[in-house]
N, C-alpha and C positions, 0 to 999 in steps of 0.2 A: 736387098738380095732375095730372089725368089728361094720358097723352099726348093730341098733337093726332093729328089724323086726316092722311093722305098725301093731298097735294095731286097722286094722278095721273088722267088724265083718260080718257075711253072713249076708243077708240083710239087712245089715245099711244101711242107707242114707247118701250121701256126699255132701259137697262143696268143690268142688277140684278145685285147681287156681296154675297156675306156670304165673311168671314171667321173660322176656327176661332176661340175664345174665346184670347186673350193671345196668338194668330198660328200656336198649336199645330195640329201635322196632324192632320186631320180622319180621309183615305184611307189608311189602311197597305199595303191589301192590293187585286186584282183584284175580288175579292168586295164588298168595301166600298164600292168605285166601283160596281161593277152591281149593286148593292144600291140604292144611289141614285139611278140611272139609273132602275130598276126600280121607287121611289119617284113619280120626275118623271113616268112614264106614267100611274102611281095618279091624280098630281094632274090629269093632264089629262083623265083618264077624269070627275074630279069638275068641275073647270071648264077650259075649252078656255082656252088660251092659243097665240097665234101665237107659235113657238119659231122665232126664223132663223136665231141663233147658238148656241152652249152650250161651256164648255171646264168641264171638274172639275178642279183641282190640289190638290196633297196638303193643301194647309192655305185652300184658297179654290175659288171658285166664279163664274161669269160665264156668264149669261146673256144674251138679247137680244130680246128679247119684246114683243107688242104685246098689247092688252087690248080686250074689245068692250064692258064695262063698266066703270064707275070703280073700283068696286071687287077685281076680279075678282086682281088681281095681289097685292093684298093676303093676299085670301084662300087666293090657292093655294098661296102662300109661305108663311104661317101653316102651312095644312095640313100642307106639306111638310117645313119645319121643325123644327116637334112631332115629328111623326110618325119622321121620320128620328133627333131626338134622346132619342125611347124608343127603336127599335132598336137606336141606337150605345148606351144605356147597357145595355140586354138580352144585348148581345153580348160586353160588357167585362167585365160586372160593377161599372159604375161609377156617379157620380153627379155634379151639378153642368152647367154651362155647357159647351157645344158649341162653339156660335156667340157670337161678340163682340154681338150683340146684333140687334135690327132689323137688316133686308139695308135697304141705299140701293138706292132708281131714279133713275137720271140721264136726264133727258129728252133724246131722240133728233130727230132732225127725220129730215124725210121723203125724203133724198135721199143728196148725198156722203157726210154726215156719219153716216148709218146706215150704208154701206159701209167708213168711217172705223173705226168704234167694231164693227163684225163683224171685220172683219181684225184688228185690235187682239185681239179676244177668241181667233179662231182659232189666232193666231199666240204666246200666252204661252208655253208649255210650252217653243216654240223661245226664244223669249228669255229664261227661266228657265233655259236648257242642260238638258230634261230628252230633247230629239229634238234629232238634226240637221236634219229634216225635221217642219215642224210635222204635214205631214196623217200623222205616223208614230207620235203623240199617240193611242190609244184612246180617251179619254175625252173628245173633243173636237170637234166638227161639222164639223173641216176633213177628220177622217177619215171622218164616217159620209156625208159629200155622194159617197163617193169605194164606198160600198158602199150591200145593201139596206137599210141603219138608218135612211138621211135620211127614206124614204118616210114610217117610223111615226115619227119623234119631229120632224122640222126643215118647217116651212111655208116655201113660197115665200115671200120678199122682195119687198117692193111697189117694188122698182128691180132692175134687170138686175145677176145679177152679169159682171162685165168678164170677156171671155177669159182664159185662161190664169190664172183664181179660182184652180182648186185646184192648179195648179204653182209658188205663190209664196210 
């Protein structure tokens, strides 16, 4: 039975998260992180996606994104995906599964609850213990709102973020 199609909708809201295959790290090294980073810019160069969140961790990934077509989140995630898991095997020498499989989108709504599920994303690395300070995270949008990286990679949020966002 072929799979079904994602039931996500033109400008929905996402929290999109893939996991390394059997939970294994994905990032080893500084380069592998901006490697993907470097990938994620590919993909929006090929379809735009509104980016409000993003955290990389060594064996996962979290996003927050909104789409201006139904399909558009699919596909760039496909793109980015692929794409990213010929590099990682180009670079090992290796072969097989990357990623546990299809990334989940959890649908966002338009208000607390996208503030909710940004902090949340911001904030893992501190609750992982990998920072005492989450925006001290590189690989993470609590840190690039705080230099010039927000401008090229992070779209404004269609809600105000609260004073004191990035002290928290």
């Amino acid at each position: 039975m072929p799979r079904s199609a994602r039931l996500l909708v033109a400008g929905g809201h996402y929290h999109v998260i893939n996991r390394g295959n059997n939970r294994s790290q994905v990032f080893e090294s500084s380069r592998e992180y901006q490697s993907f980073l470097s990938l994620i810019g590919q993909a929006q160069a090929r379809i735009q996606l509104s980016v409000f969140a993003a955290c990389l961790m060594p064996n996962h990934f979290h996003l927050v994104v909104s789409q201006a077509n139904r399909t558009d989140i699919s596909r760039w995630m496909h793109w980015l995906l692929t794409t990213h898991t010929h590099h990682h095997h180009l670079r090992r020498g290796s072969s097989g599964r990357v990623w546990q499989g299809r990334f989940k989108a959890f649908a966002i709504e338009r208000d607390e609850h996208l503030l909710t599920v940004m902090r949340y994303v911001e904030r893992n690395p501190l609750r992982a213990g990998l920072v005492t300070r989450a925006e001290n995270w590189p690989w993470g949008s609590l840190a690039w709102r705080q230099s010039d990286r927000s401008a090229n990679t992070l779209s404004a949020p269609p809600v105000t973020l609260p004073i004191g966002w990035l002290e928290r």
